[in-house]
C-alpha positions in Angstrom: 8.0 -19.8 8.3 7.6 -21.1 5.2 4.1 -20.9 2.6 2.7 -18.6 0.3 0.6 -15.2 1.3 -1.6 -12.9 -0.7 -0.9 -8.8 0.0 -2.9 -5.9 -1.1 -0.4 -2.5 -1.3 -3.5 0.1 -1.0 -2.9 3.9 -1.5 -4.3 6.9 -2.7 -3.2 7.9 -6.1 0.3 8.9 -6.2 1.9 7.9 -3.0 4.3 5.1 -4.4 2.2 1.4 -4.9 3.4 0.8 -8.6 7.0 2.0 -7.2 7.2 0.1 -4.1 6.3 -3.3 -6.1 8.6 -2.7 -8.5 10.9 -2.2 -6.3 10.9 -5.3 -3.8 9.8 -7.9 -6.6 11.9 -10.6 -7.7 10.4 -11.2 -11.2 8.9 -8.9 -13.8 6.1 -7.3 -12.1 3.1 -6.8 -14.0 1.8 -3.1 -14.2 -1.4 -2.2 -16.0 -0.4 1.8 -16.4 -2.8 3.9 -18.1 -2.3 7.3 -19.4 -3.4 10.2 -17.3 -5.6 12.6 -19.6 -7.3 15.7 -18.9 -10.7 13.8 -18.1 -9.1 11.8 -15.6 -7.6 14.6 -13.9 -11.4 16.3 -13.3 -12.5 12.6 -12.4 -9.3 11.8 -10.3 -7.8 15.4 -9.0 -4.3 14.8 -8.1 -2.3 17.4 -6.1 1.3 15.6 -5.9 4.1 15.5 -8.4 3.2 17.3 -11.4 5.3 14.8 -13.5 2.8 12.3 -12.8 2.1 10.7 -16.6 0.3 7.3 -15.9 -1.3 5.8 -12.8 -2.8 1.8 -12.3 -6.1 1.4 -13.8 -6.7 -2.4 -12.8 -3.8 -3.9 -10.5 0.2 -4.3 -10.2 1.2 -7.4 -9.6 4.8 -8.7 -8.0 6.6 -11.3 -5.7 9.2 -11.5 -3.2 10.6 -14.5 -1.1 10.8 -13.2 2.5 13.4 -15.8 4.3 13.8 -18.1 1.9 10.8 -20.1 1.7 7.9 -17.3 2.6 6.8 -16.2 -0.9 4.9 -13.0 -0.5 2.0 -12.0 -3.7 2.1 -8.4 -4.1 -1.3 -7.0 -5.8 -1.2 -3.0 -6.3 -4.6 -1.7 -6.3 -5.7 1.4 -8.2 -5.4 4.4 -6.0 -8.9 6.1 -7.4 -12.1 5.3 -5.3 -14.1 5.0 -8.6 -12.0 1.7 -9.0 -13.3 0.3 -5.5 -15.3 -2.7 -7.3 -11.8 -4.1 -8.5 -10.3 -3.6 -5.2 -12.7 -5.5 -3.5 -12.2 -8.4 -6.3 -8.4 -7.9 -5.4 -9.0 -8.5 -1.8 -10.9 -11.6 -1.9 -7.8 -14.4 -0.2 -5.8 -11.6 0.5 -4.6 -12.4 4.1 -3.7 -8.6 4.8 -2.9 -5.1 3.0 0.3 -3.1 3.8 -1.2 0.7 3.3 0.9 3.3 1.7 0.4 7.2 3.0 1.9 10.7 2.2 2.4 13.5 5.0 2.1 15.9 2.0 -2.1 14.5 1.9 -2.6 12.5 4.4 -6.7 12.7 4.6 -6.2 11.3 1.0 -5.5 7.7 2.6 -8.8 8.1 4.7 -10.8 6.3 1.9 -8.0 3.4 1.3 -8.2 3.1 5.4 -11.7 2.7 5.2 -12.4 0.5 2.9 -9.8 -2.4 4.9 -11.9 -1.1 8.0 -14.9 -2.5 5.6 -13.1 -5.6 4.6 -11.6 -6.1 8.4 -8.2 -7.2 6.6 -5.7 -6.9 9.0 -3.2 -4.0 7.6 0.3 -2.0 8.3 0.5 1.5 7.5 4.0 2.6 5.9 4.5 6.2 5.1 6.0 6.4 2.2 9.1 9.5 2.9 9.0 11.8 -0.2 11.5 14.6 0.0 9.1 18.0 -0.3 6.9 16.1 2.5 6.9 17.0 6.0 8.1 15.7 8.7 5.6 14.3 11.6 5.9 12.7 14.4 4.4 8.5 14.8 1.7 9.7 17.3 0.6 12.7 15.1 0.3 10.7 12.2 -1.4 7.7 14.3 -4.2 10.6 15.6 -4.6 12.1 11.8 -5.1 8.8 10.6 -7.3 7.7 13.6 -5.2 4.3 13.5 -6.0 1.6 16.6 -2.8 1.0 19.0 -2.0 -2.2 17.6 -1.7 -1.0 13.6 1.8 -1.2 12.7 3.3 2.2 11.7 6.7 2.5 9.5 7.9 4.7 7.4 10.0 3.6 4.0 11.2 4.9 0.5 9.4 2.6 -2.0 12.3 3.5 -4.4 14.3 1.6 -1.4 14.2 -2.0 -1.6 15.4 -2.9 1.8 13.2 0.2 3.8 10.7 -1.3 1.2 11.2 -5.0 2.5 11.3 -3.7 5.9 8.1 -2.4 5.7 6.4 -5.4 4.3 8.0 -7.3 7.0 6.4 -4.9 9.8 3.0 -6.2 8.0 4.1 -10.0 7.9 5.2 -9.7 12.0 1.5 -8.1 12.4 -0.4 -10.8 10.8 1.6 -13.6 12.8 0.3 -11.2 15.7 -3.4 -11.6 14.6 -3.3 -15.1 13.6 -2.1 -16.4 17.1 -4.4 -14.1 19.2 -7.3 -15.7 17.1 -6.2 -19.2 17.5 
């Protein structure tokens, strides 16, 4: 497969976007990393790690060649819902959205879930393994996410590159899947 697609990496706050593009990209990704203050923290609540300093106020940006001639453009989106107007700008040609999630807070993905629902952009969930999070099985997290049968589930390290990679190419195999039952 060769060609050029557009990704969204969606998330709550927290649960790894900024890391996982990093991570996979080939070039210098862009980050647009803001200082957490106290305001933000009433605006934005965060319950993960404490040593949290900065979180995306606008988009990360990356790129990765999947097989050599499939060039994948990774756009971060912010985590907060107060930033859904720039998601939705971020989403416009995107042709899917590979959706990060945390077992340590997983009804804090409902509103990332939701608004891909509202876009219907096809999307991959990949649980993102931190090690104080517990351990659930696929069909538990599938229930408490209220995910459809067909919704690709994996779970990766987005400090991993190839579990990282892997997961993207979970989404990539599920977009194929959508484009030919369409056609």
């Amino acid at each position: 497969m060769s060609g050029a697609a557009k990704i969204l990496v969606v998330g709550p706050l927290g649960v790894g976007k900024t890391t996982l593009i990093g991570t996979v990209s080939e070039i210098e990704p862009l980050s647009t990393e803001a200082s957490m203050t106290q305001a933000g923290v009433r605006a934005d609540p965060y319950t993960g790690d404490s040593g949290k300093k900065t979180t995306t106020v606008a988009l990360d940006f990356g790129r990765r060649t999947v097989d050599g001639d499939l060039v994948l453009y990774l756009f971060g989106t912010p985590g907060q819902q107060r930033f859904l107007p720039a998601w939705q700008d971020l989403a416009k040609g995107a042709l899917g959205a590979l959706a990060l999630v945390d077992t340590r807070d997983l009804a804090a993905s409902f509103d990332a879930l939701g608004n891909l629902e509202d876009l219907d952009l096809p999307f991959a969930v990949a649980v993102n393994v931190f090690p104080d999070g517990p351990g659930y099985a696929a069909d538990d997290i599938r229930t408490a996410l209220d995910l459809l049968p067909d919704t690709p589930l994996v779970t990766c390290d987005a400090r991993d590159r190839a579990s990282s990679i892997r997961a993207l190419i979970a989404l990539v195999r599920h977009l194929i899947h959508v484009a030919t039952e369409a056609s």
